[in-house]
C-alpha angles and dihedrals in degrees: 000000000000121000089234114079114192099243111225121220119256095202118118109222090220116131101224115249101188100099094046102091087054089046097054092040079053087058098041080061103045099049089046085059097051113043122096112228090190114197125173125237113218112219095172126055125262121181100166118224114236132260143178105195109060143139131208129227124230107191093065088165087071091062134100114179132214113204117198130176147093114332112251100229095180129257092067088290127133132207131192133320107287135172124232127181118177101346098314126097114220115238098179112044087208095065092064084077096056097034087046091048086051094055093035083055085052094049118016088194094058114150116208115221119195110207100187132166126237096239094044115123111260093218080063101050090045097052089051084055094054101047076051098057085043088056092050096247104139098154100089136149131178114234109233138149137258105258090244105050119107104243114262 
């Protein structure tokens, strides 16, 4: 036998497991904290017409609405006809064009979505669609409900 014996090393080839569960609760949090739920807040009324004959979109991400109708003003009281997109209402009718380009650049495939009230003026709602046509946004669809589906 030689003098020299060849040592064997004593070291497990385990990876340790022991910190995962905090490192995976780390990253739970992390990810809750950071993602963004949007949601938009009306600020003006929408109470959607009836149809029968609708159908419904599945690439939401492709939308942008338009909500038009009467200002909630607080109280249960209404005031006149107004325009909001995001959360944002529209003072100057002009500026939907411009806001509406800018989005259309961003995603050549943007849908419109009019969300307009029953009682909104229809000089209102016209005047949107055309600032839309002006943008270039010729996808557009009007929100509405099955004519059988309770309001919301």
């Amino acid at each position: 036998m030689s003098k020299f014996q060849k040592k064997q090393a004593k070291t497990k080839q385990q990876v340790p497991t022991a910190a995962m569960p905090d490192i995976i609760f780390m990253l739970l949090i992390f990810f809750m904290v950071v993602t963004v739920l949007r949601e938009v807040e009306l600020q003006v009324r929408v109470d959607f017409t009836r149809a029968d004959n609708i159908e419904k979109i599945e690439q939401k991400r492709l939308v942008s609405y338009v909500y038009i109708g009467p200002e909630i003003l607080g109280g249960g009281r209404y005031g006149d006809t107004r325009v909001q997109i995001d959360d944002a209402l529209i003072d100057d009718i002009y500026a939907i064009r411009r806001l509406m380009y800018d989005k259309l650049m961003e995603e050549p495939r943007l849908i419109v979505s009019l969300r307009v009230d029953q009682l909104s003026e229809m000089g209102i709602v016209s005047d949107v669609q055309q600032e839309l046509r002006e943008a270039g946004t010729l996808r557009i669809n009007y929100s509405t409900l099955r004519g059988d589906q309770a309001p919301m």
